[in-house]
N, CA and C atoms as an extended XYZ file, in Angstrom:
237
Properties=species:S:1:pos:R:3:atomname:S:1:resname:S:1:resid:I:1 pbc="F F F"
N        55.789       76.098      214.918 N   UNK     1
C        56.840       76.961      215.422 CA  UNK     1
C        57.980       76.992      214.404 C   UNK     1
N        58.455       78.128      214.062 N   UNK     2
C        59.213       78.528      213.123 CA  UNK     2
C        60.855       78.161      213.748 C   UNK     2
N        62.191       78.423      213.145 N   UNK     3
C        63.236       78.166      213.860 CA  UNK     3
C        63.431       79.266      214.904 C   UNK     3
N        63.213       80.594      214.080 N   UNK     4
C        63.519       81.676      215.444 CA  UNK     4
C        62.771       81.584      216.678 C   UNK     4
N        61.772       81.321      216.953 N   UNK     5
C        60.652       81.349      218.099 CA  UNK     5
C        61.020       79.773      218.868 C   UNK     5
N        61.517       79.183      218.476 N   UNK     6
C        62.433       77.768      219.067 CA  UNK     6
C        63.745       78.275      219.100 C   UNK     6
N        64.126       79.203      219.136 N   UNK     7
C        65.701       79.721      219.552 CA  UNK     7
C        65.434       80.690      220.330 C   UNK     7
N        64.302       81.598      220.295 N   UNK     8
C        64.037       82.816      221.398 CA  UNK     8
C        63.463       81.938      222.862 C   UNK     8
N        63.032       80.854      222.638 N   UNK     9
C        62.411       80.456      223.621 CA  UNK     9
C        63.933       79.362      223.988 C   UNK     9
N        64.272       78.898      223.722 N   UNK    10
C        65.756       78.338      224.107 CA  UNK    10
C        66.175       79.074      224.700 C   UNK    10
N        66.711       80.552      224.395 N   UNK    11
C        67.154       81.428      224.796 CA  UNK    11
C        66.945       81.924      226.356 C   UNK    11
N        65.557       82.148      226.258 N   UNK    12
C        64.978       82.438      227.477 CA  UNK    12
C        64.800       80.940      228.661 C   UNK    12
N        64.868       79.956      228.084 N   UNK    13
C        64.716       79.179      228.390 CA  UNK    13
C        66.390       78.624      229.863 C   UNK    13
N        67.460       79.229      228.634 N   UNK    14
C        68.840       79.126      229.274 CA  UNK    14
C        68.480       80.254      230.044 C   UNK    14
N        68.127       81.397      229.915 N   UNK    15
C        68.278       82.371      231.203 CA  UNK    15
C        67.212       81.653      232.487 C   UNK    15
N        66.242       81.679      232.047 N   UNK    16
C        65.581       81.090      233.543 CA  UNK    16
C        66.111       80.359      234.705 C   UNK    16
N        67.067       79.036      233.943 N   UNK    17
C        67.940       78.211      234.439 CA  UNK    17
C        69.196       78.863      234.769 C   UNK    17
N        69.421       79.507      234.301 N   UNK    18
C        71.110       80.427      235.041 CA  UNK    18
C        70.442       81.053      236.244 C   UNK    18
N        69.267       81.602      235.784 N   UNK    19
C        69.296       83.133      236.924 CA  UNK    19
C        68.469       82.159      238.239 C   UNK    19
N        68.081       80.358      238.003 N   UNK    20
C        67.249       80.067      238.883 CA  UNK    20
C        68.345       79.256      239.688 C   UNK    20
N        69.527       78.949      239.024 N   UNK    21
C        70.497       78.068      239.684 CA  UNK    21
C        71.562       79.854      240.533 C   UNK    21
N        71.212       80.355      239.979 N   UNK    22
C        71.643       81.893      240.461 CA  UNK    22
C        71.245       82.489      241.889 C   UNK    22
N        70.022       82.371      241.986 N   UNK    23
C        69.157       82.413      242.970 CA  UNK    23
C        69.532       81.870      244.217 C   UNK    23
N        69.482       80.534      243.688 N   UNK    24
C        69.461       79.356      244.723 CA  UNK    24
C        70.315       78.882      245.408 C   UNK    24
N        71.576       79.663      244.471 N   UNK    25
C        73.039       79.679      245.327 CA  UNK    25
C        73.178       80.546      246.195 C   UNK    25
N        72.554       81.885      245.932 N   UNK    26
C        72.503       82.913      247.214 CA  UNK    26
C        74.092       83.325      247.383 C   UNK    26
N        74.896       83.412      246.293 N   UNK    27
C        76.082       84.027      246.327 CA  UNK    27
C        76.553       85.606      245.916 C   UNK    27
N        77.187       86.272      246.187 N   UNK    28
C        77.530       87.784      245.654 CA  UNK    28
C        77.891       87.877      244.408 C   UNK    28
N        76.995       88.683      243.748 N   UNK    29
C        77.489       88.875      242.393 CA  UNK    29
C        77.416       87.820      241.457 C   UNK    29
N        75.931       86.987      241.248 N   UNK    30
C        75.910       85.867      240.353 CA  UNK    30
C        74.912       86.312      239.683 C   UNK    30
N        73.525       87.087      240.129 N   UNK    31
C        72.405       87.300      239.589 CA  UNK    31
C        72.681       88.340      238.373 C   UNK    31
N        71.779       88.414      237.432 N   UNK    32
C        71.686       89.213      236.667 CA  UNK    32
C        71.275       91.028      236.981 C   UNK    32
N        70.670       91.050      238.337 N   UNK    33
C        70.580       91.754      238.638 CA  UNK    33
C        71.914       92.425      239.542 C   UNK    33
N        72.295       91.978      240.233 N   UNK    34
C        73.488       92.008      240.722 CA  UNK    34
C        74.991       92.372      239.854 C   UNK    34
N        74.757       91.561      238.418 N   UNK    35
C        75.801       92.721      237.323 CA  UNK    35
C        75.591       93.440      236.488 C   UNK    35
N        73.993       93.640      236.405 N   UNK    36
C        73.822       95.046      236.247 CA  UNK    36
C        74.089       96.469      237.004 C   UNK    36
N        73.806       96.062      238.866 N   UNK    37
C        74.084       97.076      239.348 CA  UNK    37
C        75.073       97.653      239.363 C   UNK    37
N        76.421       96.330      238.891 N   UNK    38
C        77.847       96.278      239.243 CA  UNK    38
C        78.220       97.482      238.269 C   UNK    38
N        77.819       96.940      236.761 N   UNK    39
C        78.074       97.378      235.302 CA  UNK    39
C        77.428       99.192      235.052 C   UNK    39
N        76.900       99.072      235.927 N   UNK    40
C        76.052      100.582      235.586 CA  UNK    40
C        76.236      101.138      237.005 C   UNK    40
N        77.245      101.284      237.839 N   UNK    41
C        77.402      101.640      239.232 CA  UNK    41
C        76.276      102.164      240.190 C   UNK    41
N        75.140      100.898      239.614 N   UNK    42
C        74.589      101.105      240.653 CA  UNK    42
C        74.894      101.003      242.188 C   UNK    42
N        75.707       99.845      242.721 N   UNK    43
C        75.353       99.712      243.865 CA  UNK    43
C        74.840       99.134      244.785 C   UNK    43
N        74.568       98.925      246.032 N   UNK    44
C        73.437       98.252      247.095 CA  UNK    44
C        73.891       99.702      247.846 C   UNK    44
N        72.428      100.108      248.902 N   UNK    45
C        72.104      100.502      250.298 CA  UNK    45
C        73.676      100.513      250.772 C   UNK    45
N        74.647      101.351      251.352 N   UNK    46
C        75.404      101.459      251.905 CA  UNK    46
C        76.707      101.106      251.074 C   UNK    46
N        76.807      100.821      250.183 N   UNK    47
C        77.888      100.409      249.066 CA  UNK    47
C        78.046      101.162      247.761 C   UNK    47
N        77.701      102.234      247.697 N   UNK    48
C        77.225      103.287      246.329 CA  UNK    48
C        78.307      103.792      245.855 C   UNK    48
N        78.712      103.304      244.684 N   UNK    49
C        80.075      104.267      244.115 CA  UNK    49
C        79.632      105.949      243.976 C   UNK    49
N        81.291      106.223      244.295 N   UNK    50
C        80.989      107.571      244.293 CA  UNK    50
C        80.856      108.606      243.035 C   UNK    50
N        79.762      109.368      242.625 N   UNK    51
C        78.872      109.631      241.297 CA  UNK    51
C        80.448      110.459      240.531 C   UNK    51
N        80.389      110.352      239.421 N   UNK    52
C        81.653      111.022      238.404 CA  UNK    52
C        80.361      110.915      237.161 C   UNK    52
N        81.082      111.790      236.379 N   UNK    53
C        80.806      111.964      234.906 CA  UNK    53
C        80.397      110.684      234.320 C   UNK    53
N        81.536      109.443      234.520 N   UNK    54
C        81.311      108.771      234.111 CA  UNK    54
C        80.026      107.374      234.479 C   UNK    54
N        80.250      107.508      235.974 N   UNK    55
C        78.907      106.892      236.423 CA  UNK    55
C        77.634      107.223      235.977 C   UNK    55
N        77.428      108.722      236.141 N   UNK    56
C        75.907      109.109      235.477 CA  UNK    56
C        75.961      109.137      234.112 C   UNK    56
N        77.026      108.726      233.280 N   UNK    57
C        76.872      108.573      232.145 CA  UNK    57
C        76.102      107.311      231.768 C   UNK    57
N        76.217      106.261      232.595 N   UNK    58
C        76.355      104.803      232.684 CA  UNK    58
C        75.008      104.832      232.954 C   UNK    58
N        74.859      105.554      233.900 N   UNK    59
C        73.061      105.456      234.634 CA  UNK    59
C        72.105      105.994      233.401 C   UNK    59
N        72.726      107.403      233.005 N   UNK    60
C        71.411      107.660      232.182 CA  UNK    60
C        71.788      106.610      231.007 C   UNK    60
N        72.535      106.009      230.486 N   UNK    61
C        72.507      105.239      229.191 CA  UNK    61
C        71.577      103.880      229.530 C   UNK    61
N        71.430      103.435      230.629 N   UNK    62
C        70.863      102.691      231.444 CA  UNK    62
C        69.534      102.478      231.468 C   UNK    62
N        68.976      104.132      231.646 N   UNK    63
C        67.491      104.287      231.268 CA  UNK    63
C        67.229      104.644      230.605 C   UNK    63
N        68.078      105.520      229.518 N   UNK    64
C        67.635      105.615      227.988 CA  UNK    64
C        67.505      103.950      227.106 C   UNK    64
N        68.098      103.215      227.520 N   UNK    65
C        68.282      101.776      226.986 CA  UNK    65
C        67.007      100.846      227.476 C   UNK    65
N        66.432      100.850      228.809 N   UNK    66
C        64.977      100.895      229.243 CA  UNK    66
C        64.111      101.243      228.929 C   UNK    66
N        63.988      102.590      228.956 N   UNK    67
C        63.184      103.486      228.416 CA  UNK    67
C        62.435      103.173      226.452 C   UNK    67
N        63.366      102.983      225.532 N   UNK    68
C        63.531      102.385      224.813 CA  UNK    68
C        62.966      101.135      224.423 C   UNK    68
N        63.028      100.385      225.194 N   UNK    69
C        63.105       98.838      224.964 CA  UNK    69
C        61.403       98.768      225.567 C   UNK    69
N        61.286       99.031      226.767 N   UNK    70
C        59.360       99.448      226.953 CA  UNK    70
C        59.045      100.536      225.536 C   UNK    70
N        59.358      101.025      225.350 N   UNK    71
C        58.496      101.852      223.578 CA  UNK    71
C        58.452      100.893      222.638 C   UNK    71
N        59.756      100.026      222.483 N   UNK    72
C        59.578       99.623      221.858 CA  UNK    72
C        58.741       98.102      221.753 C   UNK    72
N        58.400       97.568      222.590 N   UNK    73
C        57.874       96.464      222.967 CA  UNK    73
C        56.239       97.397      223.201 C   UNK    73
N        56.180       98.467      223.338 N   UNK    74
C        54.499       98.719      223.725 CA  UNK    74
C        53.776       99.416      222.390 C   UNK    74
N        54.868       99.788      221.659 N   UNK    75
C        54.742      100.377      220.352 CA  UNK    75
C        54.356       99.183      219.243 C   UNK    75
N        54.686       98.127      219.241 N   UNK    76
C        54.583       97.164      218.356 CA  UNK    76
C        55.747       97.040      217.372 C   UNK    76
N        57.339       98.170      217.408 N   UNK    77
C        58.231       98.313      216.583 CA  UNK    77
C        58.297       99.543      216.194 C   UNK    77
N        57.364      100.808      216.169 N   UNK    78
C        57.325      101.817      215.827 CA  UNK    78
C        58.540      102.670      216.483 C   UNK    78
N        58.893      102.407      217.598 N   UNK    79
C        59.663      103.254      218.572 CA  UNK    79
C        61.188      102.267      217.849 C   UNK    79
């Protein structure tokens, strides 16, 4: 194992442990998923900011940034 692939796996290694001590607290707004929805106005079911220019700006940059990141991970780097 090279140094980067012992730092990507560190890496991932610290997220597992945030998002599992995250979990397990069962508090508002700790998960990673939870500040994404915050950060990109997504939202929960009954709590939905109300849509502006700037929200759907946020959303589509959201899934262009997704969108992206699957090409580029299924592409091998080409995308």
């Amino acid at each position: 194992m090279d140094f980067w692939e012992i730092v990507w796996l560190a890496w991932f290694g610290i997220f597992g442990v945030l998002e599992g001590v995250a979990l397990a607290r069962k508090e508002k707004n700790d998960t990673l998923s939870e500040h994404i929805w915050k950060w990109f106005a997504i939202g929960t079911p009954g709590d939905r900011p109300r849509k502006s220019g700037w929200v759907q700006l946020r959303r589509v940059g959201l899934v262009a940034g997704l969108a992206w990141l699957c090409l580029h991970f299924l592409t091998g780097g080409w995308v």
